[in-house]
C-alpha positions as CSV (number, residue, x, y, z in Angstrom):
1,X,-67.4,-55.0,56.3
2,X,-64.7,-55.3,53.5
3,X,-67.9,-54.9,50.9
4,X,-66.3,-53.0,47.6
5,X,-69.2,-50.6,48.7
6,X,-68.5,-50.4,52.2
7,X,-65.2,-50.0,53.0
8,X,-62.9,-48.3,50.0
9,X,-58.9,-47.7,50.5
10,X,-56.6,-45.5,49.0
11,X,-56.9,-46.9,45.7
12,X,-60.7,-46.8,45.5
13,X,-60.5,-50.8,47.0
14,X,-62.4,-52.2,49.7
15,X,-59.5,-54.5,50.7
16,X,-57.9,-54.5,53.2
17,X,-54.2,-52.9,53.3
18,X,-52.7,-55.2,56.3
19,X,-53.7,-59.1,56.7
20,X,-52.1,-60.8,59.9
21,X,-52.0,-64.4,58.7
22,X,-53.2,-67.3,60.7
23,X,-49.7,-68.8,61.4
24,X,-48.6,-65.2,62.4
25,X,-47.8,-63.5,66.2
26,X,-47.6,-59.7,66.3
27,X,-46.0,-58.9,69.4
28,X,-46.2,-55.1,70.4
29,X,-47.5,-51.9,69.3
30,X,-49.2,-52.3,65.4
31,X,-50.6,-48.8,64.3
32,X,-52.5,-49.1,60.2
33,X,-54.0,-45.8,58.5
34,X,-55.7,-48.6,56.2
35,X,-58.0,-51.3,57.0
36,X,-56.7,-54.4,58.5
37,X,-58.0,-58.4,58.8
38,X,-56.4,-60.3,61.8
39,X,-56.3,-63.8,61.6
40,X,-53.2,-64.7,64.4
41,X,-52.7,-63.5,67.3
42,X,-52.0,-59.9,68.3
43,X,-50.6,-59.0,71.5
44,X,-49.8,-55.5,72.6
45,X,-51.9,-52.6,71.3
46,X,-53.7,-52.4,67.9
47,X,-55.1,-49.1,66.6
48,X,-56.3,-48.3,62.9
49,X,-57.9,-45.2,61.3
50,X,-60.2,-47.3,59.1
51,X,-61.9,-50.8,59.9
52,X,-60.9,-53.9,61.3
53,X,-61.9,-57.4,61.1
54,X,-61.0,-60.0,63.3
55,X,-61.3,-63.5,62.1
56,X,-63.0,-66.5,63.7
57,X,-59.2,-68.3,64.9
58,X,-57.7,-65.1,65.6
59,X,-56.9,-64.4,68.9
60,X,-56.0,-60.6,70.7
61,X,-54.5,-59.2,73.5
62,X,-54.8,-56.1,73.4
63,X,-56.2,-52.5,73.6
64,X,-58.0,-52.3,70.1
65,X,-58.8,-48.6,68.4
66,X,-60.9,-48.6,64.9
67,X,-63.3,-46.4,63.2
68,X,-65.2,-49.7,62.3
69,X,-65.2,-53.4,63.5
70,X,-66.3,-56.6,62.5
71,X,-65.5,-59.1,65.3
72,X,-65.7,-63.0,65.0
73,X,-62.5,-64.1,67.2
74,X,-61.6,-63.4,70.6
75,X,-60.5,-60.1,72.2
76,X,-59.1,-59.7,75.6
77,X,-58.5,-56.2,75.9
78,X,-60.6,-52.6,76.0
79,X,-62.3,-52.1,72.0
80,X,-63.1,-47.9,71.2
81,X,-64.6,-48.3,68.1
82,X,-65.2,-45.0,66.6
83,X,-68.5,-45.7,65.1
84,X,-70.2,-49.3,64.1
85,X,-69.1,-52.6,66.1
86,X,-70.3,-55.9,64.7
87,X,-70.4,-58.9,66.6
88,X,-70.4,-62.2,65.2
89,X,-71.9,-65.6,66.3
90,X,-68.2,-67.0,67.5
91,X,-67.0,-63.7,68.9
92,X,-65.7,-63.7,72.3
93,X,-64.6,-60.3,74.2
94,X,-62.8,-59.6,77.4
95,X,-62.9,-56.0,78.0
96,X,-65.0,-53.0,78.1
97,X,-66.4,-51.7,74.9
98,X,-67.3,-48.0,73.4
99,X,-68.9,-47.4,70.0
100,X,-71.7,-45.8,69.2
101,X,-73.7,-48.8,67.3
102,X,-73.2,-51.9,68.5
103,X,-74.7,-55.2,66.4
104,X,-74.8,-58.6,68.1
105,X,-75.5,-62.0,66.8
106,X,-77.1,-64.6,68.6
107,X,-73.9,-66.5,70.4
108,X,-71.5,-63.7,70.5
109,X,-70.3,-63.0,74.2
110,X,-69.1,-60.0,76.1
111,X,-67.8,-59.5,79.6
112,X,-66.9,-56.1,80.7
113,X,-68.7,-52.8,80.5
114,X,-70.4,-51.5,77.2
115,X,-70.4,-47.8,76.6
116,X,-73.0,-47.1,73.8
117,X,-73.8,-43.6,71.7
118,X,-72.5,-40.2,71.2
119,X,-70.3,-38.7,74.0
């Protein structure tokens, strides 16, 4: 994810519109149209129209909404991932999960119910 192939913005980028830095806590609601790289913590709800990645320190708490995911922190909370879910080696999840393609790396851990496919 966050290829110049992959994922283009607005501007015809494939960065991503909202970083949430390492030494940063987002407490609340945080709603993107654009793509979006977490590296703190999150606590509340997260929902974006485009693609998400969650890096390997980064920490959430929260019901998570994305077209696209790439997932190498931990998430403690319910991920709807519109369409392609990518777990990494580090990643840790707490919740139950719906996308319709999910890709796991050897290491990466999930508890909760997995909801795979087209509805």
């Amino acid at each position: 994810m966050f290829q110049r192939s992959a994922m283009p913005n607005r501007e015809g980028g494939n960065e991503p519109e909202t970083i949430i830095a390492a030494s940063v806590k987002l407490e609340g609601d945080f709603v993107s149209e654009g793509n979006v790289l977490i590296e703190g913590i999150v606590e509340g709800s997260l929902k974006t129209q485009r693609d998400l990645r969650v890096g390997e320190r980064a920490r959430i708490e929260a019901d998570v909404h994305a077209a696209n995911a790439v997932i190498a922190g931990e998430v403690r909370g319910n991920l709807n991932v519109g369409e392609r879910l990518e777990l990494e080696p580090t990643a840790r999840l707490f919740g139950d999960v719906r996308t319709k393609v999910l890709v796991v790396a050897s290491g990466a851990t999930i508890n909760g119910r997995l909801l795979m496919g087209e509805e």
